[in-house]
N, C-alpha and C positions, 0 to 999 in steps of 0.2 A: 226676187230670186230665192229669197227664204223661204218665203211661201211657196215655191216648188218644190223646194230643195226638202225642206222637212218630213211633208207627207211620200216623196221617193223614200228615203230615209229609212223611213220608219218600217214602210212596202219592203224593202232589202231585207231589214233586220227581219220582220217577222216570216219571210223566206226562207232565209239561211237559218234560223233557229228551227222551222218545221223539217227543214233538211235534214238537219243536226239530229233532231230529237228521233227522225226518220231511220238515219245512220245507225243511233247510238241502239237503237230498237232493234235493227236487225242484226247487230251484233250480238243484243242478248240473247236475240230468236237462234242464232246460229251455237251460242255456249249452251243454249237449252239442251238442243237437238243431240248436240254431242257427248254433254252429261246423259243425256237417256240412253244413247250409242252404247257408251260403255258403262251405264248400271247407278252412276253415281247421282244417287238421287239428291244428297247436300247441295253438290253446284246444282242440277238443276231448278232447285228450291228458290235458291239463291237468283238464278237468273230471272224467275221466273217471276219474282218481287220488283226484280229491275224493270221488266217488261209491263206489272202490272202498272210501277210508277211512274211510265214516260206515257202507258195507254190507259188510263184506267175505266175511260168507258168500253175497254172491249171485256164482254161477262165473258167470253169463252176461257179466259186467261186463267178466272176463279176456279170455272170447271175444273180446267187443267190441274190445278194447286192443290183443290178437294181430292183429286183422283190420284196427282203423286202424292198427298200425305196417306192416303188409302191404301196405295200399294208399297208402300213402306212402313205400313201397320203402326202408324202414327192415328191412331185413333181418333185423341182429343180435339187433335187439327182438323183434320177431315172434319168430324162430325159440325163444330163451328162453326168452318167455312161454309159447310153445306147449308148448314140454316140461314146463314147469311143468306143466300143462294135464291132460298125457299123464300126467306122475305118479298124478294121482289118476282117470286115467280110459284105459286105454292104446290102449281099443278106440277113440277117438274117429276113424273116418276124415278126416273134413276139416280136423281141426288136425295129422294126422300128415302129410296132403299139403301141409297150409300150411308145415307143417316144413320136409319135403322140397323144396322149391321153394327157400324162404328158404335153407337151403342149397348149393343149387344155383346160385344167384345170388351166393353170397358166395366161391363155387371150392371149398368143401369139399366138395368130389367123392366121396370114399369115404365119407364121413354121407350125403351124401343118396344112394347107391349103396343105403346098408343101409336108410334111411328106404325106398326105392320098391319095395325088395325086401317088405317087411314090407305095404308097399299091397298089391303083388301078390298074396299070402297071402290076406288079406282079402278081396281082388275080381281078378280074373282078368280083367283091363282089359288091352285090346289099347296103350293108348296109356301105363300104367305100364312094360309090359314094352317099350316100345318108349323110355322113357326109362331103363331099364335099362338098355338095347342100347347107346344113346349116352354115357352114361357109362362103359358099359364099355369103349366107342371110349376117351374122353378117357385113361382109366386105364393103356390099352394092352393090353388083355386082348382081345385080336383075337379068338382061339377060342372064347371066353364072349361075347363080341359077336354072331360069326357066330351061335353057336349059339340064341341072343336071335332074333336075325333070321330066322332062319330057321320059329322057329313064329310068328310074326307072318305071315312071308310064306306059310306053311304053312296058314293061317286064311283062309276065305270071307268072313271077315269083314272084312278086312282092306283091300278094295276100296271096302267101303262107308264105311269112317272115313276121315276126315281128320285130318293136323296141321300146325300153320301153321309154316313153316320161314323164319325170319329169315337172309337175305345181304345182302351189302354193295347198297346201293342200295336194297333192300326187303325185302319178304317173299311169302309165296305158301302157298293153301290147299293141297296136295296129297295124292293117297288115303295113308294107310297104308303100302302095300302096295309102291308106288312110290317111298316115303320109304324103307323100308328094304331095298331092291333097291340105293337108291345109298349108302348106308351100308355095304353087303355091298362097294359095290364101292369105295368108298373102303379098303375095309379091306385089301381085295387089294392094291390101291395101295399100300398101307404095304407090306405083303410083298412086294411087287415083281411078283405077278403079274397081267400087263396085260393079258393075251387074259381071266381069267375077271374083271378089272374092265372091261373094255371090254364085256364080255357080260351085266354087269348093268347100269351104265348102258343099254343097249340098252334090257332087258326093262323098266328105269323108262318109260324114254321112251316103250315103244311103249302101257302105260298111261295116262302125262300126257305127252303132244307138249312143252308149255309148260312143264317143269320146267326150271327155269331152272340150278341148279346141278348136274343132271346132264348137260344141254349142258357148259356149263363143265368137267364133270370129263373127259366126252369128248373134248373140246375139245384140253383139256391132255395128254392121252394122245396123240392125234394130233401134236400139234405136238411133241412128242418125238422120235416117231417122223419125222417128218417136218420139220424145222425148217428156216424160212424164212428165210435172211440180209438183214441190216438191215433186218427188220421189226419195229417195236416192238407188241404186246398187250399188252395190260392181265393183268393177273394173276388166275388165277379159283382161289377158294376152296375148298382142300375140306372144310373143317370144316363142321357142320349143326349147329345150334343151333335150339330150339323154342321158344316163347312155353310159358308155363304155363296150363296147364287151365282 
């Protein structure tokens, strides 16, 4: 009779335990859902730890984690988990841009360099290389800059993209094309040469009139050359910086 009785037994128990474990899972599924309902990303965090530790072969759960530590501008997190991520799956495009960005946000500049480089690989994205080009600004790599910029500006295509460029006071849609015309000439700037930075701010401007920080870079070149006593300006920025994708 033991010998029946046992292997039933055991059958029950490991039933009602998948049950359980079943239960206890879509409980968390359900505090997940609600914490995103109303914003709170901590419980969702929280649940979502719960949910990875009753399921842990579902990878969607990691996605999930990578993406709310991402949209809670929890950087460090994100990018981690993403590489985790990447370990067991390398082709994954949108957790290696998730990388990339989270990177980019935290100043480590030469990882997300090699992260955008490897997008590009993968997809031949006018606005990856065009974060390549700026990072290679930050790094000081003027030549591999230029040379970035230049098949972006080399590209028909490049008219028809936008990216939103954050300055002091705001930001602004501007094509592509115009974004890295004043990037070119920012960079001349660094080299000191000001007839062929004043020649690309030109060529931006005469694309977007309303580009705000290529006024300002011209601005600045002018009033060098020309400078006005005891008059105070405001100081205009030449750095460019882009929101992420």
């Amino acid at each position: 009779m033991k010998k029946i009785l046992l292997p039933l037994f055991i059958t029950i128990s490991v039933i009602f335990n998948a049950l359980h474990a079943q239960d206890a899972f879509e409980i968390q599924r359900k505090a997940y859902l609600s914490a995103l309902k109303y914003y709170d990303l901590q419980a969702a965090t929280v649940a979502l730890y719960n949910m990875i530790a009753l399921k842990p072969e579902r990878q969607d759960l990691y996605d999930s984690l990578a993406l709310l530590y991402f949209s809670g501008e929890r950087y460090g997190q994100a990018f981690l988990i993403g590489e985790e991520i990447l370990k067991k799956n390398p082709s994954r495009k949108d957790i290696l841009e998730l990388v990339a960005v989270s990177k980019q946000n935290l100043g480590l500049i030469k990882d997300a360099l090699a992260d955008y480089e490897k997008l590009y690989t993968l997809d031949k994205s006018l606005y990856y290389l065009y974060q390549i080009a700026t990072l290679q600004y930050q790094l000081k790599r003027y030549g591999e800059c230029v040379a970035s910029l230049d098949q972006i500006i080399a590209n028909p295509d490049s008219d028809k993209q936008k990216v939103n460029i954050n300055f002091q006071g705001g930001s602004q849609e501007v094509p592509m094309r115009a974004a890295a015309l004043n990037v070119k000439g920012i960079c001349a700037m660094e080299l000191n040469q000001e007839e062929a930075a004043k020649d690309n701010f030109n060529k931006a401007l005469a694309i977007f009139p309303e580009f705000v920080l290529a006024k300002g870079n011209l601005d600045l070149i002018n009033k060098k050359k020309n400078p006005v006593p005891d008059t105070k300006t405001p100081s205009t920025s030449v750095k460019t910086t882009t929101t992420p994708k």
